[in-house]
N, C-alpha and C positions, 0 to 999 in steps of 0.2 A: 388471590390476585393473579389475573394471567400475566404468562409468560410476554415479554416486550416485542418478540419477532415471533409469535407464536402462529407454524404455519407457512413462514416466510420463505423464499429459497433464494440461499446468496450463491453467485460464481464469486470466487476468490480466485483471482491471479496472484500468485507470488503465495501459495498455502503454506508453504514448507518452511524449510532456515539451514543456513548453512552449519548451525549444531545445535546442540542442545539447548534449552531456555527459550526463555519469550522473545523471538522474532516477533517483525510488525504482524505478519501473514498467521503467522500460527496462534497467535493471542488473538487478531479478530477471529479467527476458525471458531475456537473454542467459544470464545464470550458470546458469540453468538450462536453456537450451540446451547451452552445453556441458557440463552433466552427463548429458544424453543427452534431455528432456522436448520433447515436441513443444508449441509453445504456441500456445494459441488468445488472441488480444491484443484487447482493445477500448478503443476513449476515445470524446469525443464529435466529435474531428475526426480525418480518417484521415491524413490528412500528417504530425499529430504521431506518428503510428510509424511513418513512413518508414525513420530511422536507426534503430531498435531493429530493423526486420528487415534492413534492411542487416547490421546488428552480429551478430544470426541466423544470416543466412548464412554470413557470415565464418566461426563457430564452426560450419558445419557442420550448424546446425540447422533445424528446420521453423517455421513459424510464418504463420500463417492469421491477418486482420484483421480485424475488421468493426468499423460506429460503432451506438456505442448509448447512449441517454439513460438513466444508469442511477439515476435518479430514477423511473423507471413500470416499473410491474411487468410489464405484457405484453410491452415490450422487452426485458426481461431473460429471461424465458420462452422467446421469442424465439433469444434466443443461446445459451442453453444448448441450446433443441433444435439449431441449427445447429452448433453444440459436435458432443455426440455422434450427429449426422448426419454431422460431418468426421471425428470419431477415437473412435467409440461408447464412451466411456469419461472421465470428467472425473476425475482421481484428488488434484489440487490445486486451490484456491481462493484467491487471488490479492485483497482487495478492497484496492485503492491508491488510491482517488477519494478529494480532499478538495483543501481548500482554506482559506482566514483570510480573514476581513474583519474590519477594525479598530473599536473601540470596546465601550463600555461598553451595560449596558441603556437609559441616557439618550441615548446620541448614534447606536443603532445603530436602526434604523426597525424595525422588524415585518418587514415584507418581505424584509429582511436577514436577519434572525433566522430566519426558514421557509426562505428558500431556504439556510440551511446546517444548517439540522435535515435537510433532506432531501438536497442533498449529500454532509453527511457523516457518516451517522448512516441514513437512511433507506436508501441506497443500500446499508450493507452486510445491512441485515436481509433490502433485499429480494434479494437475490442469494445470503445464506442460504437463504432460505423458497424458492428454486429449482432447486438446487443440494442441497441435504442430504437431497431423495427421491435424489436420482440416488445419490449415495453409500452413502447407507443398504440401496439394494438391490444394489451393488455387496461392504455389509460393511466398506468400507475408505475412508476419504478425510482431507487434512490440508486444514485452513481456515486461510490468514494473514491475519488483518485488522491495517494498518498505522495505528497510531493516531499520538498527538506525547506529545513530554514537557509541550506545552500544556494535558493532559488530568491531568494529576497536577502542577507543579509554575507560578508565573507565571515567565514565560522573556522578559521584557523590553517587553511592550506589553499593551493592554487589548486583547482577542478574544475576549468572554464569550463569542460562541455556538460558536465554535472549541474553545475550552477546553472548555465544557463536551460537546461532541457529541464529541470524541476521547476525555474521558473515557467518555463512553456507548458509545462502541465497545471499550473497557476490559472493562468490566463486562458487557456482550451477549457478548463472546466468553467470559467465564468461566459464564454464563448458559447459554450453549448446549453449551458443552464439557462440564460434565457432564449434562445432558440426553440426549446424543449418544454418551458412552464408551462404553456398551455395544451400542453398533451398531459399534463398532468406527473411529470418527470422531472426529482430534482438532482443536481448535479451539485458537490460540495468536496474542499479540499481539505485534507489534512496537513497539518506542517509539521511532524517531530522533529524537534533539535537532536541535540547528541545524546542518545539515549544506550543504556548499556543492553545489545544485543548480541547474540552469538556471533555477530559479524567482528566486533571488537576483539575475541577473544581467535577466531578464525582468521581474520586479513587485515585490520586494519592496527592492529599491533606490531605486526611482521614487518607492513608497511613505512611504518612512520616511526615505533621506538625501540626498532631491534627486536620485539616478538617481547618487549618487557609493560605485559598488561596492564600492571599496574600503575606504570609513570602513563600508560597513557589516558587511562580512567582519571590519573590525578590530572594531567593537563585537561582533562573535557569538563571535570567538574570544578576547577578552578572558571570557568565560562560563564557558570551554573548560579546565580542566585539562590535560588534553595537549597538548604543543604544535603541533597540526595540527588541521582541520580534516576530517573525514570527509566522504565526498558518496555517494550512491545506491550504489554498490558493496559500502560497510560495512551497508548495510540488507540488500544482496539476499545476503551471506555469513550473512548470522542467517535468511534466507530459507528460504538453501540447508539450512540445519540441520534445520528446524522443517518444510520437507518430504521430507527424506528419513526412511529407516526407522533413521537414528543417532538419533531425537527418538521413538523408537515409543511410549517411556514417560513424553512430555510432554504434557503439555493441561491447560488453563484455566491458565497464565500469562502472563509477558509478558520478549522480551528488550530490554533498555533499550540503544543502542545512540546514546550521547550526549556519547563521551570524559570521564565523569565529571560534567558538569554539572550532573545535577539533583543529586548529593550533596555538592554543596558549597556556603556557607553564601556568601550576595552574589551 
């Protein structure tokens, strides 16, 4: 039985993780290395996908790094020519960059507010507007933009410019996915809820309960209808779907991938 992206070539935005474990970026890396995808990875520091090509290789596969500031648009331009200069073909779209800062429009400055319009919101349009000639003269390509359940439901703290920019990557992807179907290019969202990633054990413990991981794993899985906690793996399995040719007759939605969360009421 062949391989699911056997042949395939993804750019992954956001390849790395701020530590160790299944980030969203580093588990789709891998998972689609071993379904056969050669991947081209970028973040803005290159150490953080040290372990995701370690993991790479492990499974057997290829994977090519570079660092890019994926808020300007001529870096991005950039990597995609160095993309299909390494593997002339870009046939997956990977945008995993984002991030939360906390607060309301009172306590959150301006400067806060722009710089995550443009991390996370700016970043995937402009690596769309890069990225969807190469496809379109190609005929064929899948767009994942990885959005939160923060963009559709409040999930336990105030992040107005989070919430709302994960929602804008919501609606940009159904925006472009019909725009794009008849070039033969689908575009589809992901929604992880609170899932245990090195980000928890990095920032958002620091953040929210004094750096005490535990109470805050217990607060996110007390949310949790099933009894576990998912982490970057359960993203990059909806990953795996939404790029291969099992999803050929999906575009402009979204898989929610949250153990139940945002459908239950508290």
């Amino acid at each position: 039985m062949s391989r699911r992206l056997e042949g395939k070539i993804a750019l992954v935005m956001g390849a790395g993780s701020v530590g160790p474990g299944w980030g969203n970026g580093r588990a789709i890396s891998v998972r689609f290395a071993e379904e056969g995808a050669s991947i081209f990875g970028i973040d803005r520091e290159l150490d953080r996908m040290t372990e995701t090509v370690n993991r790479v290789n492990e499974a057997g596969g290829q994977m090519v790094t570079a660092v890019c500031d994926v808020t300007k648009s001529a870096n991005i331009k950039t990597i995609v020519e160095q993309c299909l200069a390494q593997f002339g073909r870009i046939d997956i779209l990977v945008n995993n960059v984002g991030g939360s800062a906390a607060g309301g429009p009172v306590e959150m400055t301006e400067e806060v507010f722009d710089s995550q319009i443009n991390h996370n919101l700016k970043s995937v349009f402009l690596s769309c507007k890069h990225v969807l000639p190469v496809m379109e003269a190609q005929g064929a390509g899948s767009i994942i933009n990885i959005a939160s359940t923060s963009g559709t439901r409040w999930t336990g703290s105030a992040q107005v410019a989070y919430a709302a920019t994960k929602a804008g990557v919501i609606q940009l992807s159904k925006v472009v996915a019909i725009q794009y179907a008849k070039q033969g290019i689908r575009v589809n969202t992901i929604i992880p809820g609170q899932l245990h990633t090195p980000m928890v054990e990095v920032r958002l413990a620091g953040q929210r309960t004094g750096g005490d991981v535990e109470a805050l794993l217990a607060q996110r899985q007390a949310r949790i209808p099933l009894p576990f906690m998912g982490d970057g793996r359960d993203t990059a399995n909806a990953a795996l779907y939404l790029a291969s040719d099992e999803s050929r007759f999906v575009t402009g939605t979204e898989i929610v991938v949250d153990g139940g969360m945002s459908v239950r009421c508290g």
